[in-house]
C-alpha positions as CSV (number, residue, x, y, z in Angstrom):
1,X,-34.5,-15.4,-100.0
2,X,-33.8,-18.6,-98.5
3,X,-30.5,-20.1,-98.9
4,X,-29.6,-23.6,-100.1
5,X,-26.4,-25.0,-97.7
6,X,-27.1,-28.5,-98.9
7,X,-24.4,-29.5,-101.4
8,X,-25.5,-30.7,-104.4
9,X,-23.0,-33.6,-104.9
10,X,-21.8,-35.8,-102.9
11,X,-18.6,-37.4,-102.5
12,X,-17.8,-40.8,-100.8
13,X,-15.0,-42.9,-101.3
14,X,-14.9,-46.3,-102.4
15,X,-13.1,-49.2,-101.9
16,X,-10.0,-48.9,-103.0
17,X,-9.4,-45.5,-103.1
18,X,-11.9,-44.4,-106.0
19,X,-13.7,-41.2,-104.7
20,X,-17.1,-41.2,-106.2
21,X,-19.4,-38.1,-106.9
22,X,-23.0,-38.9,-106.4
23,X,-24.7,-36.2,-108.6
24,X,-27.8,-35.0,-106.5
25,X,-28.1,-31.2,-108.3
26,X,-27.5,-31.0,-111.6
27,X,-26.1,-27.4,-111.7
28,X,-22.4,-27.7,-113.1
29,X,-21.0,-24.4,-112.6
30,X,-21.7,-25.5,-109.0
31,X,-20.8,-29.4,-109.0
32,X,-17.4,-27.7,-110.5
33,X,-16.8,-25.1,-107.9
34,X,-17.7,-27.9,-105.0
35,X,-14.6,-30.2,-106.7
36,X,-11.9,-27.0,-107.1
37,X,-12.9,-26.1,-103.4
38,X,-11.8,-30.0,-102.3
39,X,-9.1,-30.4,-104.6
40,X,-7.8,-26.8,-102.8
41,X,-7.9,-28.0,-99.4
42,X,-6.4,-31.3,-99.8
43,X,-4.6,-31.4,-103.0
44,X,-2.6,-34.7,-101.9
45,X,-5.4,-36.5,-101.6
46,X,-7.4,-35.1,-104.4
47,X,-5.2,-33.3,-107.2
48,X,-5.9,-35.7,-110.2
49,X,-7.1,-38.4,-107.8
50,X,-10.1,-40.9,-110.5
51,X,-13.7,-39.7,-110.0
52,X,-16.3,-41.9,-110.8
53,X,-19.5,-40.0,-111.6
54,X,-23.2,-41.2,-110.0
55,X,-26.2,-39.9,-111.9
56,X,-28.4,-42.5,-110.1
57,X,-29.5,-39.2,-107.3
58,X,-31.0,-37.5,-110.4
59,X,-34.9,-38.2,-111.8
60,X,-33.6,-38.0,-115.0
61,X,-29.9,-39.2,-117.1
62,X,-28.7,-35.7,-118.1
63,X,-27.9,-35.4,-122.0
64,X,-24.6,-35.9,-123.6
65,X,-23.5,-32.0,-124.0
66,X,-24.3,-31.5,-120.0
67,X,-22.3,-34.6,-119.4
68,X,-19.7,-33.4,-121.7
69,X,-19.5,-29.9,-119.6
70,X,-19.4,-31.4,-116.0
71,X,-16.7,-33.5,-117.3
72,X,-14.3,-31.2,-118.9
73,X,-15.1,-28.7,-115.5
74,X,-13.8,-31.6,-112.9
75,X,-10.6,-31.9,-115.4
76,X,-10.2,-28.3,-115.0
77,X,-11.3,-28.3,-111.4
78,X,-8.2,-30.8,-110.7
79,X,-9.9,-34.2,-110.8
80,X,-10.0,-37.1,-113.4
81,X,-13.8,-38.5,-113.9
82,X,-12.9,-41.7,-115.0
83,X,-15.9,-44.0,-115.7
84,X,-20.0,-43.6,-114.6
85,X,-21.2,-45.6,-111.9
86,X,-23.6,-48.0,-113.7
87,X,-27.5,-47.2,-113.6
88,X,-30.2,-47.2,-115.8
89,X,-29.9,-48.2,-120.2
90,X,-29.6,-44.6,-120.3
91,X,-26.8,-44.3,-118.3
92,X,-25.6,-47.2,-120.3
93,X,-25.9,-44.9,-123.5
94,X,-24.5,-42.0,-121.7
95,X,-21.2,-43.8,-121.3
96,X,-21.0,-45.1,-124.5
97,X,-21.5,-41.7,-126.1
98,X,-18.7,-39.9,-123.5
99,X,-16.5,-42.7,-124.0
100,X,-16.1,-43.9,-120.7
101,X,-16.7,-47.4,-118.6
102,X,-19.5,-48.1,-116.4
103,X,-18.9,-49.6,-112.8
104,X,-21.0,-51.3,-111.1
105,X,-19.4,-51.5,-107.5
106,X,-20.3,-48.4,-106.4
107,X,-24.2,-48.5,-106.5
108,X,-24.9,-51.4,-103.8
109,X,-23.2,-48.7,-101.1
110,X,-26.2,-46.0,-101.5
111,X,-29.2,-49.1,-102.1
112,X,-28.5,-50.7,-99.3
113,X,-30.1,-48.6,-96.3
114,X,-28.5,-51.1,-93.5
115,X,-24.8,-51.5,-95.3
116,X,-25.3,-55.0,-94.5
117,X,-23.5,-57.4,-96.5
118,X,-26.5,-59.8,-98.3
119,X,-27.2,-62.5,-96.6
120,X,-26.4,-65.9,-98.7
121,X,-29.9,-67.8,-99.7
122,X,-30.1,-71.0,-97.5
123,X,-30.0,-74.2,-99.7
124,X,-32.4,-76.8,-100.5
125,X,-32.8,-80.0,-98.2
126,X,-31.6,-82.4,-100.0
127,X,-33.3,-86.0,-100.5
128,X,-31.5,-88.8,-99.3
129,X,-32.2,-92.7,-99.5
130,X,-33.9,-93.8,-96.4
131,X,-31.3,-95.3,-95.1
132,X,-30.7,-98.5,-92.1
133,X,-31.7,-98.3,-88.9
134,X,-27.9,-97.6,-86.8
135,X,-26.5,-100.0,-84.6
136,X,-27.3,-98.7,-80.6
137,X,-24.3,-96.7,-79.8
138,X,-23.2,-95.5,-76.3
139,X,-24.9,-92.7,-74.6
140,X,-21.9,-90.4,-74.9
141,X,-21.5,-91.2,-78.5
142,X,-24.8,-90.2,-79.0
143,X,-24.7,-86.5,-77.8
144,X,-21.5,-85.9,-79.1
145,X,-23.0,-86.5,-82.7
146,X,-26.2,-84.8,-82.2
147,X,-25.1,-81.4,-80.5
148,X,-24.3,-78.5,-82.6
149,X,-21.1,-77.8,-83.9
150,X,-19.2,-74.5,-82.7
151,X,-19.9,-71.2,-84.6
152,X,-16.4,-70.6,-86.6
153,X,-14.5,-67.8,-85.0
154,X,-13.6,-64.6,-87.1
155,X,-10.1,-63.9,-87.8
156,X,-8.9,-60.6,-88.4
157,X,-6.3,-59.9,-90.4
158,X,-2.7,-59.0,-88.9
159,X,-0.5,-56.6,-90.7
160,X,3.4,-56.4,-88.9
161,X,5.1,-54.8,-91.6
162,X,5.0,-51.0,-91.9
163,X,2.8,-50.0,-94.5
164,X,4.9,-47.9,-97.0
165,X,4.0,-45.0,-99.4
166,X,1.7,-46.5,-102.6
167,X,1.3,-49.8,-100.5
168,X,-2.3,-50.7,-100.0
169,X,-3.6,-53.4,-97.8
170,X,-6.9,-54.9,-98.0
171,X,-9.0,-57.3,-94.9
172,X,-11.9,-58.5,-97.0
173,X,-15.2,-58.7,-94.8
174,X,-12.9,-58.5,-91.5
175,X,-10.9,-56.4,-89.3
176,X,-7.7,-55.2,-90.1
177,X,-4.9,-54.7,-87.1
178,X,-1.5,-52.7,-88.2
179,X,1.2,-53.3,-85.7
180,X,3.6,-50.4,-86.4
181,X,3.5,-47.5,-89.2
182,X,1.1,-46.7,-92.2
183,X,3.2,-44.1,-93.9
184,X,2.6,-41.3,-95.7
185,X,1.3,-41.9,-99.4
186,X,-0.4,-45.8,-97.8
187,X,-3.6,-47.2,-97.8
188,X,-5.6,-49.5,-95.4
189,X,-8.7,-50.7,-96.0
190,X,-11.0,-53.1,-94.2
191,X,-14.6,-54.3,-94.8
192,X,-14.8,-54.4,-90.6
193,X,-12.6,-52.0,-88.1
194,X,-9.4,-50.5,-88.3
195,X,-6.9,-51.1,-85.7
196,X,-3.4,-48.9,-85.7
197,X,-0.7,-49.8,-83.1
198,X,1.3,-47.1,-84.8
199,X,1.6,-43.4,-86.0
200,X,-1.6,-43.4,-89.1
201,X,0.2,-40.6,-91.7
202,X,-1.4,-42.3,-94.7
203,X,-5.5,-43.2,-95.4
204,X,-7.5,-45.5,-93.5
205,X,-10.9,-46.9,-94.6
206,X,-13.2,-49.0,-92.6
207,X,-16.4,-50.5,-93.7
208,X,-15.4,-50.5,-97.5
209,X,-18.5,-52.4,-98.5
210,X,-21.1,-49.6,-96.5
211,X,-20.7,-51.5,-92.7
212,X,-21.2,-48.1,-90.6
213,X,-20.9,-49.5,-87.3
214,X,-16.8,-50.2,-87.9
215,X,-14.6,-47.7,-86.2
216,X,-11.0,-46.7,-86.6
217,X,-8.5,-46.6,-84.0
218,X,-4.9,-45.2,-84.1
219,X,-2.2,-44.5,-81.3
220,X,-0.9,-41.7,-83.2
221,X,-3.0,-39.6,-85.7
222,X,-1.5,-37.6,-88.7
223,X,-3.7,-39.2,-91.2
224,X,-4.4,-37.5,-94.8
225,X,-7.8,-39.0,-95.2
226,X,-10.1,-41.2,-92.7
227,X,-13.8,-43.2,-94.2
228,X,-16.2,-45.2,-92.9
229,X,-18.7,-46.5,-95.3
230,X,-17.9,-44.0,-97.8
231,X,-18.0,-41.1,-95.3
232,X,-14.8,-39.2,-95.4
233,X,-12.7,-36.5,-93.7
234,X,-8.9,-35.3,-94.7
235,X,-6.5,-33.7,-92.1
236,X,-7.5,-30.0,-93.0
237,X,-11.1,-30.7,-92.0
238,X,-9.6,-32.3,-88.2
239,X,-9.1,-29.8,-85.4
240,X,-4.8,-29.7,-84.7
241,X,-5.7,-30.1,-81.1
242,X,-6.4,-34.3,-82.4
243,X,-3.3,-34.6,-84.5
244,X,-0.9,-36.8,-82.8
245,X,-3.3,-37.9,-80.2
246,X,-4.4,-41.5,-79.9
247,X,-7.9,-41.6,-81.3
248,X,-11.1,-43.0,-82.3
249,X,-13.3,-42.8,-85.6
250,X,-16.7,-43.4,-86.1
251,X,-20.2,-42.4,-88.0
252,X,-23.0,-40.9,-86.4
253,X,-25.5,-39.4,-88.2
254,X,-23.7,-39.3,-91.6
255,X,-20.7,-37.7,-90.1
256,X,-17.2,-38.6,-89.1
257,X,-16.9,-38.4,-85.5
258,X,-13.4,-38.5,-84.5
259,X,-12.4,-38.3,-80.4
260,X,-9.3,-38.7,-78.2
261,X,-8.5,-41.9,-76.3
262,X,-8.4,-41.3,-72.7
C-alpha cells in the first residue's frame, strides 16, 4: 500500500503575521492532527496564533457541517481560524453561514506563479495643442533637455532602534536593515530582503507580498520563526549547530534554505 507523505494542508504565513492554511485534502481528522503537531512544536509561535482558512486548493467549497468540524478541531487543536480567505460566491456563502469574515489579501500570494508585484498599466499619450515652433537654443541646452532623466534610486528602509517584544516593523515594497536587536516576542517584515546587524530572537519575514528571490541575513541567529514568501521555518525545525551563527535565508525549491556566513 502506497503511502501518502504529502501533507494535505498547507501553511504559509502572511503578511503581518496571519498564518494561513491552504486546504488542499479535505480530510479533517487529518488537517486537525497536522495543526496539534505544529502548535506542539512551537507553541510560541502558534498556541492560539489567527488562522485564516483557504478552500481555494479544493475542486469543490466543502458544506457548512464539514466547515463547522475543521473549525471547532483547529480550536481544539490550539489555533484560532479567524476568517476564510475570499474565493468563489460559495465561499462567500460559506462565511456568511460560519459567521466569519472573508479576506481577500491572501489569494494573490498562490495566483501569482512569479510573486511579482503587478506591473502598473502605462497611461494614455495625451493630446496636446500643437504648439510654436521654439526659439534656437544653445547646443548644450539642447541635450541637456532631450536626454533621459535618471532611474530613481530605491531606498531601503533603516531601523536603529531595537525592535522590542509585540513591536512590528513593516518596509513596504523595499528592504528592511535593523541595526541592533529584534527581541524576543518582535516582528520584521519586508516586501524585499531582510538585513539584521544584530542578534534576530524574534520573526523575520521577507518577501511579504510572494517576492521569493529576497533573502534574510542576521549576525546572530536565535530566531522563533523565519518566511520568505509565505515559506516558513520555526527554531525547532533549524539544526542547533546554526543557532547563534551569523547566517543566511533563502527559498529554493519551496524550502527554506538557511546556511552559515563564512
Amino acid at each position: 500500500m502506497a503511502v501518502d507523505y504529502e501533507q494535505a494542508g498547507e501553511l504559509k504565513i502572511g503578511q503581518v503575521g496571519i498564518a494561513n492554511l491552504r486546504i488542499r485534502t479535505l480530510d479533517v481528522e487529518r488537517l486537525v492532527e497536522e495543526m496539534r503537531s505544529r502548535v506542539q512544536r512551537a507553541p510560541n509561535m502558534f498556541g492560539r496564533a489567527a488562522v485564516v482558512i483557504d478552500f481555494g486548493g479544493l475542486s469543490q467549497t466543502p458544506d457548512t457541517g464539514t466547515a463547522q468540524a475543521l473549525l471547532d478541531g483547529l480550536r481544539a487543536a490550539g489555533v484560532l481560524p479567524v476568517a476564510l480567505a475570499y474565493g468563489t460566491n460559495e465561499t462567500d456563502r460559506l462565511a456568511q453561514a460560519l459567521g466569519l469574515p472573508l479576506l481577500a489579501k491572501f489569494r494573490a500570494s498562490y495566483e501569482r506563479a512569479d510573486g511579482a508585484a503587478p506591473e502598473a498599466a502605462p497611461p494614455p499619450p495625451r493630446r496636446e495643442a500643437p504648439a510654436a515652433a521654439p526659439a534656437p537654443e544653445p547646443a548644450r541646452s539642447r541635450a541637456a533637455a532631450t536626454a533621459p532623466a535618471a532611474p530613481a534610486a530605491s531606498v531601503g528602509m533603516i531601523q536603529s532602534a531595537p525592535v522590542r517584544s509585540g513591536q512590528q516593523i513593516y518596509a513596504d515594497n523595499r528592504d528592511l536593515t535593523v541595526l541592533t536587536t529584534v527581541g524576543a516576542g518582535a516582528e520584521v517584515i519586508a516586501d524585499g530582503s531582510v538585513h539584521i546587524y544584530g542578534p534576530l530572537r524574534g520573526r523575520a519575514l521577507a518577501g511579504a507580498q510572494g517576492n521569493e528571490k529576497a533573502r534574510i541575513f542576521c549576525r546572530e541567529f536565535h530566531a522563533e520563526l523565519v518566511a520568505i514568501a509565505g515559506h516558513y521555518k520555526v527554531l525547532e525545525d533549524i539544526p542547533k549547530e546554526l543557532r547563534g551563527k551569523a547566517v543566511q535565508i533563502w527559498l529554493e525549491d519551496e524550502q527554506i534554505k538557511i546556511a552559515a556566513l563564512d
